[in-house]
mmCIF file of the C-alpha atoms, coordinates in Angstrom:
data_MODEL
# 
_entry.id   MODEL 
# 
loop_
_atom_site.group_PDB 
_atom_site.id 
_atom_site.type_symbol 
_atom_site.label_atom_id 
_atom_site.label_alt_id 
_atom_site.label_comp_id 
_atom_site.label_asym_id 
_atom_site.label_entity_id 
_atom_site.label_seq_id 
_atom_site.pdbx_PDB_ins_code 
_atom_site.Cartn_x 
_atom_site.Cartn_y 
_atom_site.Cartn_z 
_atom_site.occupancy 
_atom_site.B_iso_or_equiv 
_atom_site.pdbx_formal_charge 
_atom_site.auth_seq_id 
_atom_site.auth_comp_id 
_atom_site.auth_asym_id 
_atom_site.auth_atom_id 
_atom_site.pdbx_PDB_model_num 
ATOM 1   C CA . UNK A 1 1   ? 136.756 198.548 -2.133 1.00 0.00 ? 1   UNK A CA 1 
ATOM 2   C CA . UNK A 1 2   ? 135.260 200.278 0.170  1.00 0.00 ? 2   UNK A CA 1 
ATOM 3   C CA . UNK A 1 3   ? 133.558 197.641 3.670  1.00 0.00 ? 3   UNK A CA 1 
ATOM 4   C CA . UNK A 1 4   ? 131.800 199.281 6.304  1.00 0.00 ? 4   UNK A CA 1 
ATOM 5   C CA . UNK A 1 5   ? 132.759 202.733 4.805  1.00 0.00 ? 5   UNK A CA 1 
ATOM 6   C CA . UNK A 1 6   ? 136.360 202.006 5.406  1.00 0.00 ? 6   UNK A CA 1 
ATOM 7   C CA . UNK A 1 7   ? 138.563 201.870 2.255  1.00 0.00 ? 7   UNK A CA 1 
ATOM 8   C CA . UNK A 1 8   ? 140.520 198.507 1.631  1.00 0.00 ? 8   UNK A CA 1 
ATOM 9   C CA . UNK A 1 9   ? 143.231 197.640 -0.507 1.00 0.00 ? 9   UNK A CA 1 
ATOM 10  C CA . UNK A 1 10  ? 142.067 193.802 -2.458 1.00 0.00 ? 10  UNK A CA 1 
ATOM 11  C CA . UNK A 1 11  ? 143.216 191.166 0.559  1.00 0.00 ? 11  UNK A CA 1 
ATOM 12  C CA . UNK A 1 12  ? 142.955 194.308 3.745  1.00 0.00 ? 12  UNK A CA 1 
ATOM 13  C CA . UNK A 1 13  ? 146.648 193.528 4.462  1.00 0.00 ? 13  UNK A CA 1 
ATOM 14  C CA . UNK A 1 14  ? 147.316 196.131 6.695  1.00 0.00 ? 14  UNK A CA 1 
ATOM 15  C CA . UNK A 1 15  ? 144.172 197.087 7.707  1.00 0.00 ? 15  UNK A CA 1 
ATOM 16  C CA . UNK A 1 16  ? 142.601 196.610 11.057 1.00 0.00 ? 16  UNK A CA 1 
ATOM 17  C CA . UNK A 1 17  ? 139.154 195.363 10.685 1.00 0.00 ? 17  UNK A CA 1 
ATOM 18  C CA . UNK A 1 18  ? 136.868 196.860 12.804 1.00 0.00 ? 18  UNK A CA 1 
ATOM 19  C CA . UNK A 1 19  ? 134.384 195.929 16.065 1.00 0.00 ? 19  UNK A CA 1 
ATOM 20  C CA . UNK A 1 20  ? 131.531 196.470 13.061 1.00 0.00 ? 20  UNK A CA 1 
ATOM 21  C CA . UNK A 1 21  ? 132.984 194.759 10.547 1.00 0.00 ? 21  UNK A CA 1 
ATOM 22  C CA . UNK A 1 22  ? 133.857 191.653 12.715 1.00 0.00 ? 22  UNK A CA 1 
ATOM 23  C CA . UNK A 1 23  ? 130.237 191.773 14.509 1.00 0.00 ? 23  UNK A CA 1 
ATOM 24  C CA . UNK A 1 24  ? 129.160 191.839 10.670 1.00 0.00 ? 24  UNK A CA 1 
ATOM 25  C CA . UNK A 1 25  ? 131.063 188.991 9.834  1.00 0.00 ? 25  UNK A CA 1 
ATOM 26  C CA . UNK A 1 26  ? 130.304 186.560 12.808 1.00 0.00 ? 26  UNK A CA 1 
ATOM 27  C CA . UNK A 1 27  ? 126.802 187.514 12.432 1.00 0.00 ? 27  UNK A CA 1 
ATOM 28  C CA . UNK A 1 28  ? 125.834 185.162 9.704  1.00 0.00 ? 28  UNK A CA 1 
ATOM 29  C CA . UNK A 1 29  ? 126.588 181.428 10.447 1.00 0.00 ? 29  UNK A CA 1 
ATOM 30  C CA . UNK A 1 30  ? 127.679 180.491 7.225  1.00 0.00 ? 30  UNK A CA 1 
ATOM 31  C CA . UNK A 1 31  ? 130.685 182.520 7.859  1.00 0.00 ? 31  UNK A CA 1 
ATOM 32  C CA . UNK A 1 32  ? 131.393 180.777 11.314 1.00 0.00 ? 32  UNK A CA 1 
ATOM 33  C CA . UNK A 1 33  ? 131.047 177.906 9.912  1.00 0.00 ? 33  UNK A CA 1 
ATOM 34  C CA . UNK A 1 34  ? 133.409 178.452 7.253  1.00 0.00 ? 34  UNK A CA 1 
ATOM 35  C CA . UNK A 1 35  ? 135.934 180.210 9.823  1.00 0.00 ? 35  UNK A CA 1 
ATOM 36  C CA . UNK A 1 36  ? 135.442 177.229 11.483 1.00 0.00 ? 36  UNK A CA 1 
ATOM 37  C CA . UNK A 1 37  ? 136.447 174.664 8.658  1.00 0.00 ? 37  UNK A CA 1 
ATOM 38  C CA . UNK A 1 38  ? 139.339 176.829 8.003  1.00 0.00 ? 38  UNK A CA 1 
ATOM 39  C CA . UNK A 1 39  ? 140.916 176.943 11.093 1.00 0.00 ? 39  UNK A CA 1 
ATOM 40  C CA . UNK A 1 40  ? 140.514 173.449 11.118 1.00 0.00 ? 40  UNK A CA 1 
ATOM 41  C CA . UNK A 1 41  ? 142.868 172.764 7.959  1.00 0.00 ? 41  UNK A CA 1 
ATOM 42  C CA . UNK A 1 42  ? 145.723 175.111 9.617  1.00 0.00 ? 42  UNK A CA 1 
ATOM 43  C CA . UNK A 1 43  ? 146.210 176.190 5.880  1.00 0.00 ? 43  UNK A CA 1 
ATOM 44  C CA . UNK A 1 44  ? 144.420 176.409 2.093  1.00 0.00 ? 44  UNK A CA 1 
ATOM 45  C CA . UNK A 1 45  ? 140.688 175.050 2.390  1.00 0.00 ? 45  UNK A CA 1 
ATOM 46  C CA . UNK A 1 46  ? 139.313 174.235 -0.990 1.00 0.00 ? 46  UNK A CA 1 
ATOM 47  C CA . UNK A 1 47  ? 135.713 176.033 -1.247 1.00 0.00 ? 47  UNK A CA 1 
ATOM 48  C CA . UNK A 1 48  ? 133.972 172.985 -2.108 1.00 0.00 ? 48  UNK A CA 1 
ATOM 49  C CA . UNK A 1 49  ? 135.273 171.424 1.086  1.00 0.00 ? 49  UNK A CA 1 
ATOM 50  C CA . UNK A 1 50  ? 134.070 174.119 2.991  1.00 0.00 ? 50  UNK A CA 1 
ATOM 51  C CA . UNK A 1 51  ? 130.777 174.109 1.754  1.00 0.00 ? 51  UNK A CA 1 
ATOM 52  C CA . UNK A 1 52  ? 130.208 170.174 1.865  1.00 0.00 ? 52  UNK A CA 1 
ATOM 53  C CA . UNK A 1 53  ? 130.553 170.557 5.451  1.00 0.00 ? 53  UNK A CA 1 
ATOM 54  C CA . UNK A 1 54  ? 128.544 173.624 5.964  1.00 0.00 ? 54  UNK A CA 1 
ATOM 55  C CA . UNK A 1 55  ? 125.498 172.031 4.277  1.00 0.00 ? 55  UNK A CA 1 
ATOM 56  C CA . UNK A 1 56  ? 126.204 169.303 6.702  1.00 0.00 ? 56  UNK A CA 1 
ATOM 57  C CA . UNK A 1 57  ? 125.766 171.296 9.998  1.00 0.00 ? 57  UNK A CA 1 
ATOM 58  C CA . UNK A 1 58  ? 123.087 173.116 8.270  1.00 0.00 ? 58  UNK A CA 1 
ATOM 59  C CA . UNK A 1 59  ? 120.851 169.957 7.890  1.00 0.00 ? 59  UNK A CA 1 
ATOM 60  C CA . UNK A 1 60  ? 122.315 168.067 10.345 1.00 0.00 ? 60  UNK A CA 1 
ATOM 61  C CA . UNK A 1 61  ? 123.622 165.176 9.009  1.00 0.00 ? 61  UNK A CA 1 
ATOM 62  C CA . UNK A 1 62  ? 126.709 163.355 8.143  1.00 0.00 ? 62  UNK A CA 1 
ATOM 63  C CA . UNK A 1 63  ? 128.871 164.589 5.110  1.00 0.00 ? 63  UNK A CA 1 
ATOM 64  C CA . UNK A 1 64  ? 127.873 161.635 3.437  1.00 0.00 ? 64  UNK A CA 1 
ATOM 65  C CA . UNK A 1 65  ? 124.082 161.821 3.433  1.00 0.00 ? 65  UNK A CA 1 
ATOM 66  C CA . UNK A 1 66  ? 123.638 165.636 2.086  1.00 0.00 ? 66  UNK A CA 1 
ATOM 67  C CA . UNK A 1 67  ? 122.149 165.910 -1.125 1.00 0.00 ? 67  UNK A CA 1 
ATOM 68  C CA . UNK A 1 68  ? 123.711 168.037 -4.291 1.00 0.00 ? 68  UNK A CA 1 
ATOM 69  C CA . UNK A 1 69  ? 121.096 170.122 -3.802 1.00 0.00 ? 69  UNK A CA 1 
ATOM 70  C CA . UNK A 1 70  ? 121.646 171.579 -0.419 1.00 0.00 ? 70  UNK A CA 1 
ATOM 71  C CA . UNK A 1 71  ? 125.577 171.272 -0.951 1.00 0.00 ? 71  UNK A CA 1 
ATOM 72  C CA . UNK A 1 72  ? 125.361 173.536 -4.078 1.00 0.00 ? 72  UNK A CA 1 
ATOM 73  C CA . UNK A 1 73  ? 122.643 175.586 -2.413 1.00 0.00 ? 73  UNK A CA 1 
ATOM 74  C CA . UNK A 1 74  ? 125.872 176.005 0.456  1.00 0.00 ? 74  UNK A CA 1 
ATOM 75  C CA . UNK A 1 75  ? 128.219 176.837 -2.284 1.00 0.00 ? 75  UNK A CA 1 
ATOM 76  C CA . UNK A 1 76  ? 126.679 179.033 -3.830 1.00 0.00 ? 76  UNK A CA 1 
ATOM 77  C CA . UNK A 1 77  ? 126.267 181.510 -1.212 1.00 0.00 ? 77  UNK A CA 1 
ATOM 78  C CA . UNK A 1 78  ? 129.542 180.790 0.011  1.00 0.00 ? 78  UNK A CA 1 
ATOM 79  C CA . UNK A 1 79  ? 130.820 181.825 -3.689 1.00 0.00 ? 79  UNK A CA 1 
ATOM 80  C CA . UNK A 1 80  ? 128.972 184.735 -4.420 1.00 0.00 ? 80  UNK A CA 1 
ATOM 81  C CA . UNK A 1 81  ? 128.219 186.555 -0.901 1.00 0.00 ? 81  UNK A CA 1 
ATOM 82  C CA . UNK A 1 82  ? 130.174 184.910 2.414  1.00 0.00 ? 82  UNK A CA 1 
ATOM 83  C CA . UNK A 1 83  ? 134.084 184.190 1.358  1.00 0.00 ? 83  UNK A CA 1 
ATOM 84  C CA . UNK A 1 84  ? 133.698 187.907 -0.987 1.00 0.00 ? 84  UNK A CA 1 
ATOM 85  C CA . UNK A 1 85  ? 133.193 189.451 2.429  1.00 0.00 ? 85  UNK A CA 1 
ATOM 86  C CA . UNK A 1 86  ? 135.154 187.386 4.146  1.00 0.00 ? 86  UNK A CA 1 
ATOM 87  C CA . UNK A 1 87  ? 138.034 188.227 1.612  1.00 0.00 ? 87  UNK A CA 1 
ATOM 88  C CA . UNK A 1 88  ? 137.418 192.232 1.439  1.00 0.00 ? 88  UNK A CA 1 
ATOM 89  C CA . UNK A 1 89  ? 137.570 191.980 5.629  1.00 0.00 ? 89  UNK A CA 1 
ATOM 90  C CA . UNK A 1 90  ? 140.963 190.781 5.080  1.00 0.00 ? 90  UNK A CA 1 
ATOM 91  C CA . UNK A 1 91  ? 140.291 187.480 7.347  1.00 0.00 ? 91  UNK A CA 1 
ATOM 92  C CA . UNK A 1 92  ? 141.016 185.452 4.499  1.00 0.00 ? 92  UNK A CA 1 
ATOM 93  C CA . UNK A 1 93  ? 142.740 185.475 0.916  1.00 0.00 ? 93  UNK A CA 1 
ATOM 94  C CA . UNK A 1 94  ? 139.857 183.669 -1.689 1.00 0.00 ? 94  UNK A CA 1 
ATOM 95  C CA . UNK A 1 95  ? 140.743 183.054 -5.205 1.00 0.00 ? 95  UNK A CA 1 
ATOM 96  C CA . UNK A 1 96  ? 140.230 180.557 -7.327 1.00 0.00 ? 96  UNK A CA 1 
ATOM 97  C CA . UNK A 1 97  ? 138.016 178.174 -5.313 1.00 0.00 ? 97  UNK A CA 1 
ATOM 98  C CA . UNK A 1 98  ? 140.957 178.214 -2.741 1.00 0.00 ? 98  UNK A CA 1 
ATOM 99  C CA . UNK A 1 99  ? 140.607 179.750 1.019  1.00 0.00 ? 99  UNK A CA 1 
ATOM 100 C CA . UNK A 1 100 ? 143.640 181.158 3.284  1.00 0.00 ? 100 UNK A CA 1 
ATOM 101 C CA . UNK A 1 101 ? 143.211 182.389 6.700  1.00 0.00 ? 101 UNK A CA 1 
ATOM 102 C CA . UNK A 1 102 ? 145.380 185.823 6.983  1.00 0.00 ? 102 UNK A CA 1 
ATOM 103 C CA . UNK A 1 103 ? 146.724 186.745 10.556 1.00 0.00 ? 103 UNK A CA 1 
ATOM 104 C CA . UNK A 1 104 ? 143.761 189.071 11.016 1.00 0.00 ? 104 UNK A CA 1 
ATOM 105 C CA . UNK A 1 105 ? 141.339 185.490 11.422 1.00 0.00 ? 105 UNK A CA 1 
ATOM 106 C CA . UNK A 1 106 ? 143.054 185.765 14.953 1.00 0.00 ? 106 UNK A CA 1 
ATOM 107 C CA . UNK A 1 107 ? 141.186 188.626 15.603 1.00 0.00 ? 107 UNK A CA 1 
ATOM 108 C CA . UNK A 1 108 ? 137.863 187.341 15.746 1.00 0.00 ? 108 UNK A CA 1 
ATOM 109 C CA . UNK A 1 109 ? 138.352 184.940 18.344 1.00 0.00 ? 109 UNK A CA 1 
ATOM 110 C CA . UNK A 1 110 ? 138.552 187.470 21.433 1.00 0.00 ? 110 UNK A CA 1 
ATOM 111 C CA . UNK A 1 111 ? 134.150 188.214 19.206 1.00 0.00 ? 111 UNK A CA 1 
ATOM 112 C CA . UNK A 1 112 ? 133.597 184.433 19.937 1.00 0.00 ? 112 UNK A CA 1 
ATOM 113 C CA . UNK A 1 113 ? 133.313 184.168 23.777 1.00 0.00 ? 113 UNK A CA 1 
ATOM 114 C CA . UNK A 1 114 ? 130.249 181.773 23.337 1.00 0.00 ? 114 UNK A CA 1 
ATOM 115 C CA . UNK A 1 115 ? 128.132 180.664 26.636 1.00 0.00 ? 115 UNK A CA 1 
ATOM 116 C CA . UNK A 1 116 ? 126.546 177.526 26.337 1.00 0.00 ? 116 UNK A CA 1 
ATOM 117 C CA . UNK A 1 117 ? 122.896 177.422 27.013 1.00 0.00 ? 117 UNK A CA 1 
ATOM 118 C CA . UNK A 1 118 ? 122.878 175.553 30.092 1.00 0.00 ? 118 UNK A CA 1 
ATOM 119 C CA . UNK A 1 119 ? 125.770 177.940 31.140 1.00 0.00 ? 119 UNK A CA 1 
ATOM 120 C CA . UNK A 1 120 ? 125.572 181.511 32.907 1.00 0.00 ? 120 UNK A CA 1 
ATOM 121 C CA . UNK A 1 121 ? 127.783 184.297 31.631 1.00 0.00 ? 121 UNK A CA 1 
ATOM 122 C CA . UNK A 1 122 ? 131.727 184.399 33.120 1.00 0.00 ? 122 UNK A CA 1 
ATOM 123 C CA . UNK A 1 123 ? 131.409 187.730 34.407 1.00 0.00 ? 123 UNK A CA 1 
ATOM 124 C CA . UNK A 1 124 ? 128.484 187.527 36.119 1.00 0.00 ? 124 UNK A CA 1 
ATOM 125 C CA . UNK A 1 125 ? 129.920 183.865 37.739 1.00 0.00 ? 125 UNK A CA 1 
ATOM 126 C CA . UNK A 1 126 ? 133.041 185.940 38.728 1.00 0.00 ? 126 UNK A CA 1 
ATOM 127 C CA . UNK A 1 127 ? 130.865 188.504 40.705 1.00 0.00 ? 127 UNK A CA 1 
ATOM 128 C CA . UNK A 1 128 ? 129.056 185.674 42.188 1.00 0.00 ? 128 UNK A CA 1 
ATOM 129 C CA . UNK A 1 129 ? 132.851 184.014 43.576 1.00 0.00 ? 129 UNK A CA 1 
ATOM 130 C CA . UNK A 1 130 ? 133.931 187.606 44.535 1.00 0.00 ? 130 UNK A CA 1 
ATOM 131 C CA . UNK A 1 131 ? 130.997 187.309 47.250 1.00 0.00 ? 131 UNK A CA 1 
ATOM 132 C CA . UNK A 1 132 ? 131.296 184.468 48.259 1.00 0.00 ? 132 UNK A CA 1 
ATOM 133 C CA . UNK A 1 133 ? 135.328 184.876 48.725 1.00 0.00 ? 133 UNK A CA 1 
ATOM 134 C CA . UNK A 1 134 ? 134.294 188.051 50.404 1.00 0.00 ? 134 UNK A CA 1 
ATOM 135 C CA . UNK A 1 135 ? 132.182 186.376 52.932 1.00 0.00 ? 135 UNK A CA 1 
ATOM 136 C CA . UNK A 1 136 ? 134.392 183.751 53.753 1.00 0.00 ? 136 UNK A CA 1 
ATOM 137 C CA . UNK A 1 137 ? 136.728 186.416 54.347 1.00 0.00 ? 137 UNK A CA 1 
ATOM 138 C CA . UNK A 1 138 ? 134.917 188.412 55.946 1.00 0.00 ? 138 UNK A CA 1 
ATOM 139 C CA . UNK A 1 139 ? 133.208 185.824 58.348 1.00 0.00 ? 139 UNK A CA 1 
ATOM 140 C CA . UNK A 1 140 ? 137.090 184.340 58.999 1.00 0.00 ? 140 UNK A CA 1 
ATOM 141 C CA . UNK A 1 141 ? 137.800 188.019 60.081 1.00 0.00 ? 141 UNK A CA 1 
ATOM 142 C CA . UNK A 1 142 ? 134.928 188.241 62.395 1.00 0.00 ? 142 UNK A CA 1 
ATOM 143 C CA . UNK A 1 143 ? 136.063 184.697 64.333 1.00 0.00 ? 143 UNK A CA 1 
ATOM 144 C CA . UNK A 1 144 ? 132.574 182.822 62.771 1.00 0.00 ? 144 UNK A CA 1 
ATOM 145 C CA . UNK A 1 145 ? 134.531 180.053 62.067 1.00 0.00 ? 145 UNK A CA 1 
ATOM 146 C CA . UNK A 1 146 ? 135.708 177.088 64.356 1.00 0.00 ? 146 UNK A CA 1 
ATOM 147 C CA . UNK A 1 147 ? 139.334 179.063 65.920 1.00 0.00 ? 147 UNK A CA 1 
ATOM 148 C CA . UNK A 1 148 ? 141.160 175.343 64.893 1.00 0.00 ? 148 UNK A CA 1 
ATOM 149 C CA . UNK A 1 149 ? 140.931 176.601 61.394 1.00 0.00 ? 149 UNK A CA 1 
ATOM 150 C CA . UNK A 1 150 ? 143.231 179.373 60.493 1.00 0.00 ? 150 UNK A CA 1 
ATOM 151 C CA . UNK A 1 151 ? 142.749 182.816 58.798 1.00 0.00 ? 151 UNK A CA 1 
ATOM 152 C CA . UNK A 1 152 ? 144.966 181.941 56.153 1.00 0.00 ? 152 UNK A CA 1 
ATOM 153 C CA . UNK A 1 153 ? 143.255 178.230 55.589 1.00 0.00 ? 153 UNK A CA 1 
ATOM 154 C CA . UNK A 1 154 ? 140.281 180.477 54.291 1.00 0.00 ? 154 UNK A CA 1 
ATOM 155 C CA . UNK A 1 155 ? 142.293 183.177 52.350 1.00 0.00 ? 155 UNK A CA 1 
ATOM 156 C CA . UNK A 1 156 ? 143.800 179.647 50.987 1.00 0.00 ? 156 UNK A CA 1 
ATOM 157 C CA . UNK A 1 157 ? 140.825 178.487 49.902 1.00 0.00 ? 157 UNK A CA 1 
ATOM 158 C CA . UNK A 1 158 ? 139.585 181.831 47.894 1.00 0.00 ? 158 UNK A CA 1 
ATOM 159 C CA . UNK A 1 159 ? 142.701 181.011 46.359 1.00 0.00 ? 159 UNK A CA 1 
ATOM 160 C CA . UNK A 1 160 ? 142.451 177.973 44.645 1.00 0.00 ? 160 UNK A CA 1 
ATOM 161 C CA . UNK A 1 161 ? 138.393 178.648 44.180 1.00 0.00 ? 161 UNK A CA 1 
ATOM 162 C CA . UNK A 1 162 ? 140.048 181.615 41.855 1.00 0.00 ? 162 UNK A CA 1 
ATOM 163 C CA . UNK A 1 163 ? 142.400 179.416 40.507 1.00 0.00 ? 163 UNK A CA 1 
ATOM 164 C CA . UNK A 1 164 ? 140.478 176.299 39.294 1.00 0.00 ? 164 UNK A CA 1 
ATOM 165 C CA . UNK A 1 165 ? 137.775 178.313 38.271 1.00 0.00 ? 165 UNK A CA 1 
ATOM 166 C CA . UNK A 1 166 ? 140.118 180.589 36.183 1.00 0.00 ? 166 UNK A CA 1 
ATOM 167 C CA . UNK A 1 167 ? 141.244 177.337 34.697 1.00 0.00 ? 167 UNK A CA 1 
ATOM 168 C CA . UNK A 1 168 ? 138.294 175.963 34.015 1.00 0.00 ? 168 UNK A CA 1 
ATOM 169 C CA . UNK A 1 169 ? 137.261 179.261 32.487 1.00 0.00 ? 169 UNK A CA 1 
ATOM 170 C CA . UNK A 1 170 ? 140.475 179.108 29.956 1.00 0.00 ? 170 UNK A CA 1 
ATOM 171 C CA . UNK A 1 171 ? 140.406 175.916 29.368 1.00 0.00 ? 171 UNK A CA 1 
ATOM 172 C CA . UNK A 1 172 ? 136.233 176.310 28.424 1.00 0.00 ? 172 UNK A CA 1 
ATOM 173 C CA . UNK A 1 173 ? 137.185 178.955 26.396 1.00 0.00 ? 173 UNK A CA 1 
ATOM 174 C CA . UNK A 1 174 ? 139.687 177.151 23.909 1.00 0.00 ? 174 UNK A CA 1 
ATOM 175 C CA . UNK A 1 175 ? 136.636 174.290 23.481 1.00 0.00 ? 175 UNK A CA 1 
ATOM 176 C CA . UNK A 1 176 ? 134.742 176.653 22.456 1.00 0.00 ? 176 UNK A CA 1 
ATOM 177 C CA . UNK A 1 177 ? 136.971 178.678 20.166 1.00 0.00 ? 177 UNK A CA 1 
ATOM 178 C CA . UNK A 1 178 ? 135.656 178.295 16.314 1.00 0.00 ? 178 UNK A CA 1 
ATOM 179 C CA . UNK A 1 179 ? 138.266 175.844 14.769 1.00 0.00 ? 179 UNK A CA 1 
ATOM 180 C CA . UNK A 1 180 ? 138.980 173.791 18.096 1.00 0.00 ? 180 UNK A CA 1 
ATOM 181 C CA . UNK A 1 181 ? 136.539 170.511 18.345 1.00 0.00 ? 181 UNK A CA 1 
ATOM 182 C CA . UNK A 1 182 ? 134.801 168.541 15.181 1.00 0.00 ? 182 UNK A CA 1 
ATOM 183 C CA . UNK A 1 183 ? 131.820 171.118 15.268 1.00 0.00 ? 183 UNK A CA 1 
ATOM 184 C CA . UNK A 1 184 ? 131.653 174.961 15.359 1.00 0.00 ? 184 UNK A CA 1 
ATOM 185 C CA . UNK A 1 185 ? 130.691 176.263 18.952 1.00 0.00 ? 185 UNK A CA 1 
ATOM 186 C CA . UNK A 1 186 ? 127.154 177.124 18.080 1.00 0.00 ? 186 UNK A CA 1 
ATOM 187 C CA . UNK A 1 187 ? 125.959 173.970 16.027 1.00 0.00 ? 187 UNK A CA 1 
ATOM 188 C CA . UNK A 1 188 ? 123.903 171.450 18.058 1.00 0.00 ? 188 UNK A CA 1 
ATOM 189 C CA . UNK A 1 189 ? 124.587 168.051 17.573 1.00 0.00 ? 189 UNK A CA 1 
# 
């Protein structure tokens, strides 16, 4: 079968998928979601799990108070067009109903480096620290600061600005990671 003009044996075992082929993957939400639900189960999902709680995200209510119609809507798409992809990717094994994650699911999660709204991008929060350490450095160097304080009090302190905000950053970044928390990273609640 041939997926973004790359041939692929039936479950793309051996294959690496590729930046287009994930970016085409992750770029419909159904398929998050999905990823999402599967990661969850740390083993087989059973497709009509998957797309009971799809449809719920979707509408926005509990799993309880969707309607057939909108969880067979789900499934169907799921069925025909989003696990068949998903499968032919090689970032999970589908058959019968019955969904696997392969090792190659890992793979998407360096794609998923979601910012929250409210949020501004990492790097551009890095550049803003790496001035600000820079200043305090440099204004330590250039005696602006009471002499009772010593040089490396300062360099201390760009320190453990680095360090808790790398921390924070990693620790952000598994929240956010699609099979971590009761709802997929992009689903507002």
């Amino acid at each position: 079968m041939a997926v973004g003009g790359k041939q692929r044996n039936q479950t793309g075992a051996g294959d690496a998928i590729t930046r287009d082929e994930v970016f085409d993957l992750l770029s419909n939400h159904r398929r998050r979601y999905a990823l999402h639900v599967a990661k969850q189960t740390d083993g087989d999902s059973e497709l009509s799990d998957i797309a009971e709680q799809v449809a719920a995200w979707e509408n926005g209510k509990p799993q309880s108070e969707i309607t057939s119609s909108e969880r067979h809507r789900v499934y169907t798409s799921m069925q025909q067009t989003h696990l068949p992809a998903m499968d032919r990717a090689g970032v999970i094994e589908y058959d019968n109903g019955t969904v696997t994650l392969t090792e190659q699911a890992a793979d998407l999660d360096v794609y998923m480096d979601v910012v929250p709204e409210d949020s501004i991008p990492w790097g551009q929060y890095y550049l803003g620290l790496a001035v600000l350490s820079g200043a305090i450095v440099g204004a330590a160097g250039l005696n602006v600061f009471p002499a009772s304080i010593p040089d490396l009090a300062w360099a201390g302190l760009v320190v453990m600005l680095f360090l808790c905000s790398g921390l924070y950053h990693v620790w952000q970044s598994q929240q956010l990671r699609l099979g971590s928390g009761e709802t997929p990273p992009d689903v507002e609640i």
